[in-house]
N, C-alpha and C positions, 0 to 999 in steps of 0.2 A: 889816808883819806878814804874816807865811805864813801865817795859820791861814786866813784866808779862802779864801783859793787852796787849801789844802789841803784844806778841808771838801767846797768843789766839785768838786775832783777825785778823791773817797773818797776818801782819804789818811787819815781820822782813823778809828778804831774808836772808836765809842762808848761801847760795852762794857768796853771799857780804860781808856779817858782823860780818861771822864765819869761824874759822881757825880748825885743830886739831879735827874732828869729831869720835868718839869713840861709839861703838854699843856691845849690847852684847844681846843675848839669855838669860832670867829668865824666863823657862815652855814654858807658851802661848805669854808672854808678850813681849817688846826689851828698852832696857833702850839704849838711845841714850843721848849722853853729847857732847857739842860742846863748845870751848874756843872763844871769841869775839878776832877779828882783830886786833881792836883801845885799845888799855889802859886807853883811856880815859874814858869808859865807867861806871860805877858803878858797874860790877860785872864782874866775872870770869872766870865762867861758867853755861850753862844753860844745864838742861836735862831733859828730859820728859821719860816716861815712856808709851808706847802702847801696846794695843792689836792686834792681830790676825787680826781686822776689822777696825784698825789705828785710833781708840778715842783715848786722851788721858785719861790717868789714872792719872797720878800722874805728876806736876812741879815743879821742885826745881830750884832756882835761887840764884847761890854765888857771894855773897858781897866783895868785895874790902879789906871788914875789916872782913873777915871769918864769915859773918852771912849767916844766910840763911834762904831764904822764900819755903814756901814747900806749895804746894797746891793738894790735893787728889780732883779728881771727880769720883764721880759715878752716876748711874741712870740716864744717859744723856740724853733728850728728844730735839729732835730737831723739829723743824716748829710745836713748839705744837701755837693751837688757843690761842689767849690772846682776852678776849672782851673788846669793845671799852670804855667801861665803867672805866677800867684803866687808860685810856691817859684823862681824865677829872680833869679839874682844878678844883678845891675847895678853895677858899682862905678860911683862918682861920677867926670866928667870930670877930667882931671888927677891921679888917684890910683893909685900903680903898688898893680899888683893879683899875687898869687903864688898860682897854684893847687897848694897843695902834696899833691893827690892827685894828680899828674899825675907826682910824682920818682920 
């Protein structure tokens, strides 16, 4: 399913693509669930759960056919450094390799 991925990376309007929005108080936290517009979509409803400083914590995403994908985050780090040394290609030994930026 993309919608997960999509929800994390603003991709979704909510304003658009979701009907029925429901919020409630847990302590610190605000669990928000919102039902999609279209039926045609692959799930049912989506709800996240935030803190106080509006991370998410927690996603859960219902299925069409009552499943459901649940994703917890924590220890968030954002604009952390990644060194360049990561984005380097390595092809595997014995595998001819064609750098076709180089034609």
């Amino acid at each position: 399913m993309r919608a997960p991925l999509a929800f994390l990376l603003g991709r979704l309007n909510f304003h658009e693509d979701f009907r029925e929005f429901h919020a409630s108080v847990q302590g610190a936290e605000t669990l928000i669930a919102a039902s999609p517009k279209s039926g045609k979509l692959p799930y049912t409803e989506v709800s996240f759960l935030t803190g106080a400083d509006f991370v998410i914590h927690q996603l859960v995403i219902k299925g069409t056919d009552n499943s459901a994908i649940q994703y917890t985050f924590d220890a968030e780090k954002t604009n952390v450094p990644i060194p360049d040394l990561m984005f380097r290609f390595t092809p595997p030994a014995g595998v001819e390799y064609v750098d076709s930026s180089r034609q």
